[in-house]
C-alpha positions in Angstrom: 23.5 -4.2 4.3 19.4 -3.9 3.6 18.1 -2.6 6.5 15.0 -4.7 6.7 13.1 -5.6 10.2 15.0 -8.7 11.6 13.3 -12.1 11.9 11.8 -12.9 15.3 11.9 -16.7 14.5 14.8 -17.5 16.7 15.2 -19.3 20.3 16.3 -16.9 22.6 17.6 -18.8 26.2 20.3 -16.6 27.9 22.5 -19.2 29.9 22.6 -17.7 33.4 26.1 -20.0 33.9 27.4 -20.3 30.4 29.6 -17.1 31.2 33.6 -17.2 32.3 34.8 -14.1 34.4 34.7 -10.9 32.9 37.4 -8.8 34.9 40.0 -10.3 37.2 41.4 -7.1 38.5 39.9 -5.4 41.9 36.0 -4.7 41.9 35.3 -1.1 42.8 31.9 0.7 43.7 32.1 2.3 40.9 32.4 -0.7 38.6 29.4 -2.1 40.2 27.6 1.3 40.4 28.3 1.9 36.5 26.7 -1.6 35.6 23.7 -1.1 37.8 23.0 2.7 36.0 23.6 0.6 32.8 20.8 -1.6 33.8 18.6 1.0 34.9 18.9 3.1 31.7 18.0 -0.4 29.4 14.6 -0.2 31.7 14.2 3.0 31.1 14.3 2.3 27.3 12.4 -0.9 27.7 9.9 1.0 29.4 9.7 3.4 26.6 9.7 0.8 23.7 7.1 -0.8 25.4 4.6 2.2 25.3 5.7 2.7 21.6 4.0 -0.9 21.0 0.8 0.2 23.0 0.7 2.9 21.0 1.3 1.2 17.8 -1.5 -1.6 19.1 -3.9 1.2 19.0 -3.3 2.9 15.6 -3.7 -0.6 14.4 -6.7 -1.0 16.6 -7.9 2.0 15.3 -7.0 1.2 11.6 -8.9 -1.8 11.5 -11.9 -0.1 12.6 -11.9 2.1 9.8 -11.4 -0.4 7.1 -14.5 -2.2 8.9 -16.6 1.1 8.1 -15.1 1.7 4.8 -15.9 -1.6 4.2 -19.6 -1.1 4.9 -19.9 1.9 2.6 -18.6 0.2 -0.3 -21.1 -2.4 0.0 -24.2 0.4 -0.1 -22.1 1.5 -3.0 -21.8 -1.5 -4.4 -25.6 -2.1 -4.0 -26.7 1.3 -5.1 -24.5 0.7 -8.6 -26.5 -2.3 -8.9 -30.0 -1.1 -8.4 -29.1 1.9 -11.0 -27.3 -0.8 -13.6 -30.6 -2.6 -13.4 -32.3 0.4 -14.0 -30.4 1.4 -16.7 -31.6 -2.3 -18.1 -34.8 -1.9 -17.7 -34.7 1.5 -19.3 -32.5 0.4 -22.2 -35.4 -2.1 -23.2 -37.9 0.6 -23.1 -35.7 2.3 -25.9 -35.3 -0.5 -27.6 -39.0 -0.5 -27.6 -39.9 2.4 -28.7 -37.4 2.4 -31.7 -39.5 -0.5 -32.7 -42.6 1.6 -32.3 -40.8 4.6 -34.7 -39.6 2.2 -37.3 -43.8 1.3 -36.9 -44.7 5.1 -37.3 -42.8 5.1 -40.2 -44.1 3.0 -41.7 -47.3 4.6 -40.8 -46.4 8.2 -41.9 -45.1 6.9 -45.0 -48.5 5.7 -45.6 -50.3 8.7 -44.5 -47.9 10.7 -46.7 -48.6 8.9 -49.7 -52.4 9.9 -49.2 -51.3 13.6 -48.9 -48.9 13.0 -51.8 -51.6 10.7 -54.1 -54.5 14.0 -52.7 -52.5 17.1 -53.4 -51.9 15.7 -56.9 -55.9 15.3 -57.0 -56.0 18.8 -55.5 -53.3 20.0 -57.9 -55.4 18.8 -60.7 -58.7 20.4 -59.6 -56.8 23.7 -59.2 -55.6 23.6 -63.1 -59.1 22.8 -63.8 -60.6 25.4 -62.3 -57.9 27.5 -63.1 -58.8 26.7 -67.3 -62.5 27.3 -66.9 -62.8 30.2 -64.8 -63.0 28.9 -61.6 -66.8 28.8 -59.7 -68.0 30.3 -62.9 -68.0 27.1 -64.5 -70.2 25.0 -61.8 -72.6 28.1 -63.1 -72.1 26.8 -66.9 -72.6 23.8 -65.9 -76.0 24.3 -64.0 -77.5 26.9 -66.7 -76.5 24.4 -69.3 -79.3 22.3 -68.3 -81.8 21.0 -70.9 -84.9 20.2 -68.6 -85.7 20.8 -65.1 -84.7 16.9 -64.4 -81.3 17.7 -66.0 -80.8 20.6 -64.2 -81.5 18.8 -60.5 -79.1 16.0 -62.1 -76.6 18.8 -62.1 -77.0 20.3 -59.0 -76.6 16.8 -57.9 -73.5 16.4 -59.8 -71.6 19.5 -59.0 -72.6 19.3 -55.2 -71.2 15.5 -54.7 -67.6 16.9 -56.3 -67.8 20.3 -54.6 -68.4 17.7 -51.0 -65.6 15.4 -52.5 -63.2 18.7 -52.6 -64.4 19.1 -49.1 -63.7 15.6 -47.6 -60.2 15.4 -49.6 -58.9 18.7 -48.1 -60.5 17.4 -44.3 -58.7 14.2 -44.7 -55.4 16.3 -45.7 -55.7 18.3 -43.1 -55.9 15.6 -40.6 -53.1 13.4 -42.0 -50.9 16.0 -41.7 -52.2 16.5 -38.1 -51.8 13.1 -37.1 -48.6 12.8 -38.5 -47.4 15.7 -37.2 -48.7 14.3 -33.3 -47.4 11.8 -33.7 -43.7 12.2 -34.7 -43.9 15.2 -31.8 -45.4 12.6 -29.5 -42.5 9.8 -30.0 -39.6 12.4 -30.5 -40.2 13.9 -26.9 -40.5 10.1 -25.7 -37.5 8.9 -26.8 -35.7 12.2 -25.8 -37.4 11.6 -22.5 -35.9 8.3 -22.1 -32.4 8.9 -23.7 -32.1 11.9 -21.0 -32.6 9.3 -18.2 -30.7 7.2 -19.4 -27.6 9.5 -19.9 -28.3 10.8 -16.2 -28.4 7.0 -15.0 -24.7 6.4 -16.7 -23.7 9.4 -15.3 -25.0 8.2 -11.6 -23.3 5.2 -12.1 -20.0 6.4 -13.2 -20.5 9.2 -10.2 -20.6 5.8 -7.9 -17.8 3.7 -9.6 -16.0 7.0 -8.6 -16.8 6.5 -5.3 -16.1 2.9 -5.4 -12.6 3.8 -6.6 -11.8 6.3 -4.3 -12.8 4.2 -1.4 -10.9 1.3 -2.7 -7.9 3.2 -2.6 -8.7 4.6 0.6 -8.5 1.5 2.2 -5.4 0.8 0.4 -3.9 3.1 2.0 -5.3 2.1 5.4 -4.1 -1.5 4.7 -0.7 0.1 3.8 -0.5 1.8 6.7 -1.9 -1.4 9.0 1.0 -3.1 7.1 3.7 -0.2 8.5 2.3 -0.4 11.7 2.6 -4.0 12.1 6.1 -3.8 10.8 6.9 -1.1 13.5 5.7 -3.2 16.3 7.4 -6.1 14.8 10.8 -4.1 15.2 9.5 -2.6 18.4 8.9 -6.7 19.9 12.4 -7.2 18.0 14.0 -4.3 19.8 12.1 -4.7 23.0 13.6 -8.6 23.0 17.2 -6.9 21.9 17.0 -4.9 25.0 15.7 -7.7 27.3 19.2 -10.1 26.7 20.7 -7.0 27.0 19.3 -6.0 30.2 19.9 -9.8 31.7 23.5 -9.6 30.4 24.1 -6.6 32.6 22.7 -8.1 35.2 24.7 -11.6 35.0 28.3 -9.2 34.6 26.6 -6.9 37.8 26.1 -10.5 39.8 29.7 -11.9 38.8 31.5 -8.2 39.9 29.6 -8.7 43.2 30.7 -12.3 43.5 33.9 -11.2 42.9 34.0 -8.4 45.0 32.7 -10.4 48.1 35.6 -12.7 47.4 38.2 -10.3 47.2 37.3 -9.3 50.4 37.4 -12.5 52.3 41.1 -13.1 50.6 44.0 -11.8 52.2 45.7 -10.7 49.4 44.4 -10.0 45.7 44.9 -12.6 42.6 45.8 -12.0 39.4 45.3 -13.6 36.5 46.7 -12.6 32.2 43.9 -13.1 29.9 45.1 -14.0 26.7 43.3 -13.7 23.2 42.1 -17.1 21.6 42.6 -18.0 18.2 40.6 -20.8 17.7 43.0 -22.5 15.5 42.7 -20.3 12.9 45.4 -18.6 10.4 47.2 -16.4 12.9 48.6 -14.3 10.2 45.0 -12.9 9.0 44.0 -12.2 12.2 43.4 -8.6 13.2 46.2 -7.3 15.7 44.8 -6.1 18.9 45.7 -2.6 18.8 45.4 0.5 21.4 41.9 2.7 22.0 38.7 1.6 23.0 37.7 -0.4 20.0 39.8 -2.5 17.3 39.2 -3.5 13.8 36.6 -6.7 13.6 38.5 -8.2 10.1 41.4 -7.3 8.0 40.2 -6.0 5.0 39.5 -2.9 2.6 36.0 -1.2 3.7 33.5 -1.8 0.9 30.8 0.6 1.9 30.9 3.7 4.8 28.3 4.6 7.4 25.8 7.3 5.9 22.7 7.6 3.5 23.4 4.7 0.4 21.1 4.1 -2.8 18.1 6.3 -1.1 18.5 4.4 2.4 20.8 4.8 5.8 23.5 2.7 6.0 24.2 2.3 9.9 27.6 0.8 9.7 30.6 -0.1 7.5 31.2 -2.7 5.1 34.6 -5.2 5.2 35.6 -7.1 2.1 36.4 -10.5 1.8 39.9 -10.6 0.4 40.4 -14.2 1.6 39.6 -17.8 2.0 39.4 -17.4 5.7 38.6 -14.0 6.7 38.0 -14.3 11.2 36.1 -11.7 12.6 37.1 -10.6 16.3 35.8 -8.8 19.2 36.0 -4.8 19.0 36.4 -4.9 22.3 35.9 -6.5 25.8 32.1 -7.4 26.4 29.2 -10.1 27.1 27.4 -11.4 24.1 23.9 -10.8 24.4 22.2 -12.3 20.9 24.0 -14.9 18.5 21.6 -16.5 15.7 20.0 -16.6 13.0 18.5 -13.3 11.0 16.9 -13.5 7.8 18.7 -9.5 7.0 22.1 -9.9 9.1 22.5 -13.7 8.3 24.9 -15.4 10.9 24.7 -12.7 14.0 26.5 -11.6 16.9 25.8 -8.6 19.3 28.2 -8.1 22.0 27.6 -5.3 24.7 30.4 -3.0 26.2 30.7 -1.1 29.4 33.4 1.3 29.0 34.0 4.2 31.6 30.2 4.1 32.6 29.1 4.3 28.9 27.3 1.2 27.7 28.0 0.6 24.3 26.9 -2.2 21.3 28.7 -3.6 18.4 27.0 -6.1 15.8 28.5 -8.8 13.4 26.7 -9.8 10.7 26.9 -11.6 7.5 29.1 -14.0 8.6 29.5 -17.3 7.8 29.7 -18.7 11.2 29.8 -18.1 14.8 32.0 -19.3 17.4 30.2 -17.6 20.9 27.0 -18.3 22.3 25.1 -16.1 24.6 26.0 -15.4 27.6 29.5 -15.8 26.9 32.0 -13.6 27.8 34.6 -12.3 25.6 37.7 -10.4 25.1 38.9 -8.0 22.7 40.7 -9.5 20.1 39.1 -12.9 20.5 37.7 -14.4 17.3 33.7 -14.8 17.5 33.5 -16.1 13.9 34.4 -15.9 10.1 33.3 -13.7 7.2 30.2 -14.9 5.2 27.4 -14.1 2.8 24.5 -15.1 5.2 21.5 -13.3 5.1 20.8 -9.8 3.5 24.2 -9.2 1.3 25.6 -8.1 -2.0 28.9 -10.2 -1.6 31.1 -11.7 0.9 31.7 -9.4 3.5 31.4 -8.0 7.4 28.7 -5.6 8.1 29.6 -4.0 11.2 27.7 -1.5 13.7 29.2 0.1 16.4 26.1 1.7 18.7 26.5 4.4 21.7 24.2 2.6 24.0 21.8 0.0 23.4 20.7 -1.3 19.8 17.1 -0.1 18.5 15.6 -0.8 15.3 15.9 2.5 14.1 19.1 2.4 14.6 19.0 5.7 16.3 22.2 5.2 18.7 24.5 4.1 15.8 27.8 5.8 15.5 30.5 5.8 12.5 32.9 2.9 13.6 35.7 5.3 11.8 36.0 7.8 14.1 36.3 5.1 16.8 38.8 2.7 14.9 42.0 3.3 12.4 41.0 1.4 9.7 
């Protein structure tokens, strides 16, 4: 059987009167002593359980107060990646912008480098020429060439307008080439500028959606463990509620041996009476035998799966098979039943407690397809409480069945192999 946490969705009424007698031999002290140290111990336990749930309340307590504060740094996170996405935006658009002012410059220095192309070809030129006539020695020729006095100030004229031309050509070279030169120095560090800042903002942004991400699971792990914890206290409550019937049924069996006990007294002589087991109508011949020892089989039928670790999980039982129509399921042994209903993992339910030589013990039904006891009824071994089903939590037809030393928990912490109890 899954061992899941049991539903809690079930009416729980223990009927104070709903029980027939348990024992009809004498009542001794120590019967009556032995059920009120079986009461006390279920206290004890209840006691226990019930600061397990405190506990639990806490942690959860506790939990939820660190999600809340989680939950508040995620939002500065969340505000701080969007103050540095808007950033990253705004900076973006300056980039943008100053591409547009590059593809402008170069424009502008293709311009500018066409005058210092179209100038050192002028430049070139007046080298040759200088070069074929000798160099300054031909602004001399040209000067002492001079037919009149008026021709010779017409030369002077003439050879210092293209020796100022020479000048203003190399200035004007000499300051394209600067300004170009400024200028593709002055955007280049610019847009490195700006691509730096930008690669440190996608950086800080990826640094906080790291964050983000590590905080988100973080809390997962919170809300996983909120999740656990509820799930505890659930099986704490369902444990807790286990031990209550329990409890009560110890008490109703402790009032009926007292009862008894005080009648005893005022008879003369003792009564006696033969219980006998009931078969509820059913097919006699697939019917467990009762049989010697403390406990009997529940069903007829081969085990399907032992008590021990299964598929990664504890199994805390064994498994019957179905090898029938009609497969009843008895009482292990004599008790008081303390829970029947419905469980969303067992199915169709029955716990039945047992006080044997002091030594409280719990067996549990489940699976089956229907019950014939209520709580608070009183039963004897042998007696059939119900047939094999497939209710519930189950792989097949069958009889899960849990045989406890001492009261049931959901941990299952008191469960025993039925096998070294029973001859199956």
């Amino acid at each position: 059987m899954k061992q899941k946490v049991m539903s809690l969705v079930v009416a729980t009424v223990l009927g104070a009167t709903s029980f027939s007698p348990y024992v009809a031999n004498a009542v001794s002290n120590q019967q009556i002593q032995q059920k009120r140290d079986a009461i006390n111990s279920i206290r004890s336990k209840k006691s226990s359980v019930q600061s397990e749930m405190n506990k639990a309340d806490q942690e959860i307590k506790h939990l939820q107060t660190q999600q809340a504060q989680l939950d508040q740094e995620i939002k500065k996170l969340d505000m701080a990646v969007s103050e540095t996405s808007e950033k990253i935006r705004n900076l973006s658009e300056t980039i943008d912008s100053t591409k547009q002012d590059i593809e402008a410059l170069k424009k502008q220095i293709a311009e500018v480098q066409a005058r210092i192309e179209k100038r050192n070809e002028l430049l070139k030129e007046r080298a040759r020429s200088l070069q074929q006539s000798g160099g300054v020695v031909s602004y001399l020729d040209v000067l002492l060439g001079s037919q009149s006095f008026g021709d010779f100030l017409d030369r002077i004229n003439a050879v210092t307008t293209i020796f100022e031309a020479d000048k203003q050509i190399i200035k004007e070279q000499e300051e394209d080439k600067a300004l170009k030169e400024k200028k593709e120095t002055e955007l280049t560090g610019k847009l490195t500028s700006l691509q730096s800042d930008l690669q440190e903002l996608q950086q800080l942004k990826q640094q906080l959606n790291e964050q983000i991400h590590e905080k988100d699971q973080l809390m997962a792990k919170l809300e996983k463990k909120e999740d656990e914890m509820h799930e505890h206290k659930m099986a704490l409550a369902e444990e807790q509620e286990v031990l209550a019937k329990q409890e009560a049924a110890m008490k109703a069996q402790l009032q009926q041996l007292l009862v008894q006990q005080q009648q005893e007294a005022a008879r003369s002589s003792s009564s006696s009476s033969t219980s006998t087991r009931v078969s509820s109508g059913s097919d006699a011949s697939n019917v467990p035998p009762v049989t010697d020892g403390t406990f009997m089989r529940p069903a007829n039928g081969p085990i399907t799966s032992g008590f021990g670790p299964r598929g990664g999980e504890f199994h805390p039982g064994v498994d019957i098979g179905k090898r029938a129509a009609e497969v009843p399921i008895v009482a292990a042994a004599d008790g008081y039943v303390f829970r029947s209903y419905y469980s969303q993992s067992y199915g169709n339910v029955v716990f039945i407690t047992h006080l044997i030589n002091g030594q409280v013990y719990t067996t549990v039904y489940a699976h089956m397809e229907s019950r014939l006891v209520g709580e608070g009824q009183t039963v004897k071994k042998g007696q059939i409480i119900g047939y094999m089903g497939e209710t519930g939590y189950a792989d097949g037809p069958h009889l899960h069945f849990e045989l406890h030393r001492g009261p049931w928990n959901a941990q299952k912490s008191n469960a025993v192999d039925p096998r070294n109890y029973i001859n199956f």
